[in-house]
Short mmCIF file of the C-alpha atoms (twelve columns), coordinates in Angstrom:
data_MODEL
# 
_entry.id   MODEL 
# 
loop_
_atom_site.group_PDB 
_atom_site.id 
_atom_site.type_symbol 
_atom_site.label_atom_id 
_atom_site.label_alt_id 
_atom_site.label_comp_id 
_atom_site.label_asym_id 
_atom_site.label_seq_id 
_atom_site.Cartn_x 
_atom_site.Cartn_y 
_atom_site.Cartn_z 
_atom_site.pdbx_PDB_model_num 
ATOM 1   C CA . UNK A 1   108.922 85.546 64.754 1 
ATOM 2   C CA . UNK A 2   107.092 82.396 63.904 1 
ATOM 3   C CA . UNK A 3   108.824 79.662 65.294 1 
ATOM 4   C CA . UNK A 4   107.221 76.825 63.744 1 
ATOM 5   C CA . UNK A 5   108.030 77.561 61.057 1 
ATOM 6   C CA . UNK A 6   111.355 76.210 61.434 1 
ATOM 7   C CA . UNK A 7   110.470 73.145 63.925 1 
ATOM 8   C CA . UNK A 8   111.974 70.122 62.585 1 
ATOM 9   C CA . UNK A 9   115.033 72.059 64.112 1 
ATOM 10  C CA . UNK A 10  113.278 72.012 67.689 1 
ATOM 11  C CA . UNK A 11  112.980 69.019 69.706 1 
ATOM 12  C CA . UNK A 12  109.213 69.513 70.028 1 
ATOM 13  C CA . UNK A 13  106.313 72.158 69.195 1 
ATOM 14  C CA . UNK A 14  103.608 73.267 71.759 1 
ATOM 15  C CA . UNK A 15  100.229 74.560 70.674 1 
ATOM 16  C CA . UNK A 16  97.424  75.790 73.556 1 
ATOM 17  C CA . UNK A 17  93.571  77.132 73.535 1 
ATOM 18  C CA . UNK A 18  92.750  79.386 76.217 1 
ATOM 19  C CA . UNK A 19  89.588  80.071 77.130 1 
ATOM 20  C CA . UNK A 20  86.576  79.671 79.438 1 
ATOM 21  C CA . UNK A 21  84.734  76.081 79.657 1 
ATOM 22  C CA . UNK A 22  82.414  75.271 76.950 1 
ATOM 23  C CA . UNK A 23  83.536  77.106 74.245 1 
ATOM 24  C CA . UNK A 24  84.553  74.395 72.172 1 
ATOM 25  C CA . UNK A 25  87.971  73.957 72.452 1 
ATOM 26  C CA . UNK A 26  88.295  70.490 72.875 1 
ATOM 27  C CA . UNK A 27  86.955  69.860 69.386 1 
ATOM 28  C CA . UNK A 28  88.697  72.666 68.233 1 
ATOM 29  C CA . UNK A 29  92.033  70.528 69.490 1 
ATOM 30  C CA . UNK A 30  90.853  67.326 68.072 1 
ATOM 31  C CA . UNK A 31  90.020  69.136 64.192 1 
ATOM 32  C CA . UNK A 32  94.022  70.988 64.576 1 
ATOM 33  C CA . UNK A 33  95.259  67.740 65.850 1 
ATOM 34  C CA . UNK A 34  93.439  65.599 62.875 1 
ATOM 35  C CA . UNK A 35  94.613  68.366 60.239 1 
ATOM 36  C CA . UNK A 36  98.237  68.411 61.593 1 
ATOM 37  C CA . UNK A 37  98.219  64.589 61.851 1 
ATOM 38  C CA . UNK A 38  97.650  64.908 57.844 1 
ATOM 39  C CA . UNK A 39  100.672 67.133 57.344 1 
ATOM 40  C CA . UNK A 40  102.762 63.779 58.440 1 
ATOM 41  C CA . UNK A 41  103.625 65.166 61.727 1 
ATOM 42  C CA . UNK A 42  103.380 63.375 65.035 1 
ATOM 43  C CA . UNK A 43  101.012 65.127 67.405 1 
ATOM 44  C CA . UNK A 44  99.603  64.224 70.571 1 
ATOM 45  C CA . UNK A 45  96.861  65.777 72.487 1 
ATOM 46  C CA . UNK A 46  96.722  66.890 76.401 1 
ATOM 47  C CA . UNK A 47  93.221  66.740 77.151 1 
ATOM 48  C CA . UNK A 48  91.602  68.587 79.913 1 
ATOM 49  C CA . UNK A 49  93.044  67.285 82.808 1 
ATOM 50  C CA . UNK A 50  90.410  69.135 85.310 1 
ATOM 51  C CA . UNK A 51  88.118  65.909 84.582 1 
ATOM 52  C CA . UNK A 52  90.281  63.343 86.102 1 
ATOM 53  C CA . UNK A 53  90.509  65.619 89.114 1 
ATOM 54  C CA . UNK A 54  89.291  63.773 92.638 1 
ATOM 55  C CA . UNK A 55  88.762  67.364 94.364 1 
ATOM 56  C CA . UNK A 56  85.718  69.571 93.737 1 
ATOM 57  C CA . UNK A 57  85.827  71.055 90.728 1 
ATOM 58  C CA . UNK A 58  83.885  73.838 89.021 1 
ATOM 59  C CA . UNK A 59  82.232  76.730 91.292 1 
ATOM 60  C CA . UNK A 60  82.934  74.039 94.299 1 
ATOM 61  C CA . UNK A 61  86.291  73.879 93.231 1 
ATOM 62  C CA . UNK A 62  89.065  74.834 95.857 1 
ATOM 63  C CA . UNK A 63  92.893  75.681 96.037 1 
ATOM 64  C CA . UNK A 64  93.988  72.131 96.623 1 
ATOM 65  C CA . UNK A 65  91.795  71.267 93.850 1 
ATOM 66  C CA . UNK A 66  93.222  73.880 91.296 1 
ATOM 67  C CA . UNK A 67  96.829  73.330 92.839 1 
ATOM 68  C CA . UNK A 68  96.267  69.591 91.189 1 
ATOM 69  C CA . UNK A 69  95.101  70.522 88.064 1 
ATOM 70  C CA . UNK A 70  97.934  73.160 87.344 1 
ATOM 71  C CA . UNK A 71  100.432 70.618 88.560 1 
ATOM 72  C CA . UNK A 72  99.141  67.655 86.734 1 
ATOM 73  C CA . UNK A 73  98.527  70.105 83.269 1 
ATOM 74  C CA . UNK A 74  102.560 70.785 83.443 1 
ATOM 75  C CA . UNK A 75  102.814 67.106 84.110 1 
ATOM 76  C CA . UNK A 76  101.044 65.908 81.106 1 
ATOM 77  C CA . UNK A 77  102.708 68.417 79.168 1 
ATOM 78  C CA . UNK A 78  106.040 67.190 79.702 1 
ATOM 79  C CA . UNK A 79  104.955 63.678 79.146 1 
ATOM 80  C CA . UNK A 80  103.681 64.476 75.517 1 
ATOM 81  C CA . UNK A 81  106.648 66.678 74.405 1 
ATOM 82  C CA . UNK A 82  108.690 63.582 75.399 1 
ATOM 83  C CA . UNK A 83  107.272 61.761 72.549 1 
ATOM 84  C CA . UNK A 84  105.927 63.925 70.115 1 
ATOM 85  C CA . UNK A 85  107.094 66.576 67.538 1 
ATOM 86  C CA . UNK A 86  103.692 68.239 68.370 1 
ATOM 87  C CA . UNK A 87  101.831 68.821 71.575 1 
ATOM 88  C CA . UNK A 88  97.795  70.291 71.303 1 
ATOM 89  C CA . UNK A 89  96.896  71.126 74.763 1 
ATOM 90  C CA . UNK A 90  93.193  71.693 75.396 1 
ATOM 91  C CA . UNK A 91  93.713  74.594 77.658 1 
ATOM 92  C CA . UNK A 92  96.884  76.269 78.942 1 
ATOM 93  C CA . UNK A 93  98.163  76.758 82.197 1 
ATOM 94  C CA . UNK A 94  96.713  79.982 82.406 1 
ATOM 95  C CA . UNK A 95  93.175  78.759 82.038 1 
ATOM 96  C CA . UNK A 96  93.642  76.349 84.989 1 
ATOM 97  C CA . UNK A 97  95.185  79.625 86.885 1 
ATOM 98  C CA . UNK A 98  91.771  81.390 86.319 1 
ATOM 99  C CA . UNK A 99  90.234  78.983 87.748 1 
ATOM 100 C CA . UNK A 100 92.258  79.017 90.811 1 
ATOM 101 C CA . UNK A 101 92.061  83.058 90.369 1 
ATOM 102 C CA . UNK A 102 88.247  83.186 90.349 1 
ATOM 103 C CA . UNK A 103 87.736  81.223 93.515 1 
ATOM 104 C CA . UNK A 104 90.321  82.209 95.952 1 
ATOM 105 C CA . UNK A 105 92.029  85.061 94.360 1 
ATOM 106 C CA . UNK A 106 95.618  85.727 92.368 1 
ATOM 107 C CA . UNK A 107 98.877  83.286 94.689 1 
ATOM 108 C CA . UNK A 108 102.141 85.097 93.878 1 
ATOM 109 C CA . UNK A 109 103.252 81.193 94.335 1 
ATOM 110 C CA . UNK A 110 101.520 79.693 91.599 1 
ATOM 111 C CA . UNK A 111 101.522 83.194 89.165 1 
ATOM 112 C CA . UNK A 112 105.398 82.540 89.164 1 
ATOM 113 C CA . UNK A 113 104.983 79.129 87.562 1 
ATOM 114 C CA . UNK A 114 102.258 79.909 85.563 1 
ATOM 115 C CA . UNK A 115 104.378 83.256 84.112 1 
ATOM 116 C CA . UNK A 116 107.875 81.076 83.291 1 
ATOM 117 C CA . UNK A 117 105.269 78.341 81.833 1 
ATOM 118 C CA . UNK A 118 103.337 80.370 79.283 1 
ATOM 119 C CA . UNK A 119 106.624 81.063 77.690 1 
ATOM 120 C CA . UNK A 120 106.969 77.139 76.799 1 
ATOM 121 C CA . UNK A 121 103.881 77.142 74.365 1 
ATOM 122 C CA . UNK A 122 104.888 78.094 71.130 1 
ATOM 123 C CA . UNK A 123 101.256 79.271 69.848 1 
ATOM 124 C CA . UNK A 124 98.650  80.580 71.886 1 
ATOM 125 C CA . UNK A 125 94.954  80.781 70.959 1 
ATOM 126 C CA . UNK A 126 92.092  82.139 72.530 1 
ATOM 127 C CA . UNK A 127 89.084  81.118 71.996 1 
ATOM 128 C CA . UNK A 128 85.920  83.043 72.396 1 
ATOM 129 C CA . UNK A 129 82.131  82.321 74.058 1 
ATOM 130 C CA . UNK A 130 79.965  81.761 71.610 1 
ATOM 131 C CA . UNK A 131 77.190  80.080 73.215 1 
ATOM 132 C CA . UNK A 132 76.258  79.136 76.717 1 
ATOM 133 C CA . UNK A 133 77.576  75.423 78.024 1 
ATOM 134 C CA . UNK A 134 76.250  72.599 77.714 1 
ATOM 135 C CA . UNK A 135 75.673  69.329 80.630 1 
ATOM 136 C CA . UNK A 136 78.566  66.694 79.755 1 
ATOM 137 C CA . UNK A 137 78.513  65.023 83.247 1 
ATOM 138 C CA . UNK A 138 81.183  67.300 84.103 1 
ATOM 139 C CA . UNK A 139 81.080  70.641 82.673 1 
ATOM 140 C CA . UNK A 140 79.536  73.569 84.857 1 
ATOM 141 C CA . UNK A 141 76.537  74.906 82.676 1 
ATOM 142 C CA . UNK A 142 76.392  78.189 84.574 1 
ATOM 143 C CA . UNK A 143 76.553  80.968 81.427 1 
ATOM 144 C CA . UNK A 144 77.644  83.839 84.358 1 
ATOM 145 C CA . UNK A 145 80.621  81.435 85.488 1 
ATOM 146 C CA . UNK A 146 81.542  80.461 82.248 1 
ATOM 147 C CA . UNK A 147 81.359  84.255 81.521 1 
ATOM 148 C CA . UNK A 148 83.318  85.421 84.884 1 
ATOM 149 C CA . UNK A 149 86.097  82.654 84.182 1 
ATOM 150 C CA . UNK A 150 86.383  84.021 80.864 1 
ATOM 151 C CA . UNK A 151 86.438  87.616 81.905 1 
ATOM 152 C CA . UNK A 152 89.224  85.947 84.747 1 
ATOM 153 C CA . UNK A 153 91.750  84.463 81.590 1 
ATOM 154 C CA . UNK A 154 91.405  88.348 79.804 1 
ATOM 155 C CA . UNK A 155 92.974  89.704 82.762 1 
ATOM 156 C CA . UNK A 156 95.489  87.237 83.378 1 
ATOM 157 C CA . UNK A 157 96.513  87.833 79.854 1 
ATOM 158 C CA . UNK A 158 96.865  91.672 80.028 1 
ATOM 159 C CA . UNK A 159 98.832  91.387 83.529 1 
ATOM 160 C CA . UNK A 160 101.211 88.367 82.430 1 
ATOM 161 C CA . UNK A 161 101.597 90.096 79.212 1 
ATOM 162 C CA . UNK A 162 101.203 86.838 77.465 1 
ATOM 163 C CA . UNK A 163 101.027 86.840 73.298 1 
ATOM 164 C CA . UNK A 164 98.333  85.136 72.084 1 
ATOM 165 C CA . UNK A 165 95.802  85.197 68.807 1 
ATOM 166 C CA . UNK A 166 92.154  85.500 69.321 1 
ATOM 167 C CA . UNK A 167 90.155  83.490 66.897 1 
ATOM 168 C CA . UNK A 168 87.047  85.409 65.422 1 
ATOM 169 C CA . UNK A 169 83.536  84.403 67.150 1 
ATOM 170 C CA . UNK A 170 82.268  85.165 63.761 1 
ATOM 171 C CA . UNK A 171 84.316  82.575 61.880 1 
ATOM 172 C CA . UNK A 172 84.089  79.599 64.084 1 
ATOM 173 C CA . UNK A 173 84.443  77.307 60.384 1 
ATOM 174 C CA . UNK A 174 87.729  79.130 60.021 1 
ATOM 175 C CA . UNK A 175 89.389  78.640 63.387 1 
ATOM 176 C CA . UNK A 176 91.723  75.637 62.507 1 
ATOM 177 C CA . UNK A 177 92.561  77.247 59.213 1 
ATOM 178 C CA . UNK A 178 93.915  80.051 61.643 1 
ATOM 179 C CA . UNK A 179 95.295  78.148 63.794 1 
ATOM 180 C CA . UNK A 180 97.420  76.643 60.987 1 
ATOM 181 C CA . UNK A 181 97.993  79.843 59.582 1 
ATOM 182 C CA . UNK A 182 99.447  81.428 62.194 1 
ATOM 183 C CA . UNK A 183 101.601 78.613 63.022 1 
ATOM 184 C CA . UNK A 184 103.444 78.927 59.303 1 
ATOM 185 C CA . UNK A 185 101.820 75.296 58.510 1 
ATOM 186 C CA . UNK A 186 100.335 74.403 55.362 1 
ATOM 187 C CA . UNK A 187 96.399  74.480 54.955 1 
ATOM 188 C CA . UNK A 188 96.686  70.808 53.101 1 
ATOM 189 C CA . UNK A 189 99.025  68.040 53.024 1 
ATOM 190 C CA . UNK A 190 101.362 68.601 49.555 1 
ATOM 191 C CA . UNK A 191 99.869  66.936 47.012 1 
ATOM 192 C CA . UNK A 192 102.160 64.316 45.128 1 
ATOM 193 C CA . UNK A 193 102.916 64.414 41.610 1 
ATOM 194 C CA . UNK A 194 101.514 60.841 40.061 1 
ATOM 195 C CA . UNK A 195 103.747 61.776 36.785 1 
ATOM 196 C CA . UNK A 196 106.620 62.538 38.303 1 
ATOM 197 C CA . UNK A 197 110.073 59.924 37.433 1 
ATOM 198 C CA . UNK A 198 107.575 58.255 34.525 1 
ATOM 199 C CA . UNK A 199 108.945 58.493 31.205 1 
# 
C-alpha cells in the first residue's frame, strides 16, 4: 500500500536513497527535494551526516566512528520530521550499517536498531553504481570499496528483508520521475485555471 498517498493524514513523510558512495544520490535528493518543494509541500533534507564525522571515516573508518554516524543519522532524522511534512534523507540507516558491516563485521546491537528503523522510512530507493567516484575532499575514490560497500547494502537488504525500489542504471534522467511515481505524487505542480470565476 502506498502510504503517501494519503499523507496530509500523517504527521510527517520519510523518503531515503540507499546506496554505495558516489553514486549520485545527493543530487538525486536535492532534484526530489526541489520537485517536491514545487508540489507546495514542506520538505527538508538530511544530508550525509558521515562528513561532519570527527572519527576516521572511509576504509580508515572504525566502530566508534560508524557508531556516530548511525546515531547522529537517527538524530537528524528526528530533528527534520519535527518540522517538516517531508523528510529526503541522503542515505538510510542501512547504508551507514554497511559501512560499519564492511569494516568490522555484522553487531547484533546495532542490526536491532537499524531493523526497527528501516520500518520508519516510508519510501526506499536504491540507487545503483554507475560510474566510479569522484575526489570531493571527502569521498573515498576507491571503485573496489565503493563496489564492496555496495555489494555490503544488497545483503543487508535481503537479510533485513527491507522493501525498497531500485532505480534503473539505464534511466538515470528518469530517477526523480520514479521516485515521485512510486510515492503516489504528481509529476508537476497542478496547473491553475487563469479563466476560472471570470465571467
Amino acid at each position: 500500500m502506498n502510504r503517501f498517498l494519503n499523507f496530509r493524514d500523517r504527521r510527517f513523510v520519510k523518503i531515503a536513497f540507499l546506496g554505495s558512495h558516489g553514486v549520485g544520490k545527493t543530487t538525486l535528493c536535492f532534484d526530489v527535494a526541489a520537485r517536491i518543494k514545487r508540489l507546495d509541500m514542506a520538505v527538508d533534507l538530511v544530508k550525509e551526516v558521515a562528513r561532519a564525522c570527527p572519527l576516521p571515516i572511509n576504509r580508515d573508518t572504525t566502530l566508534e566512528a560508524q557508531a556516530w554516524i548511525l546515531h547522529t543519522q537517527v538524530a537528524e532524522e528526528i530533528a527534520a520530521a519535527s518540522r517538516y511534512e517531508v523528510v529526503v534523507c541522503d542515505r538510510s540507516v542501512l547504508d551507514n550499517y554497511a559501512y560499519l558491516v564492511h569494516q568490522v563485521g555484522r553487531r547484533p546491537e546495532y542490526e536491532e536498531l537499524v531493523r526497527a528503523w528501516m520500518r520508519s522510512y516510508d519510501g526506499l530507493f536504491k540507487v545503483p553504481i554507475i560510474g566510479e567516484p569522484t575526489f570531493d575532499g571527502t569521498r573515498d575514490t576507491s571503485a573496489t570499496f565503493q563496489a564492496e560497500v555496495d555489494g555490503v547494502i544488497d545483503e543487508l537488504i535481503a537479510a533485513l528483508d527491507v522493501p525498497c525500489h531500485r532505480l534503473d542504471p539505464e534511466d538515470r534522467d528518469g530517477w526523480v520521475d520514479a521516485v515521485l511515481e512510486a510515492m503516489g505524487l504528481p509529476l508537476r505542480p497542478p496547473q491553475m485555471d487563469i479563466f476560472s470565476g471570470s465571467a
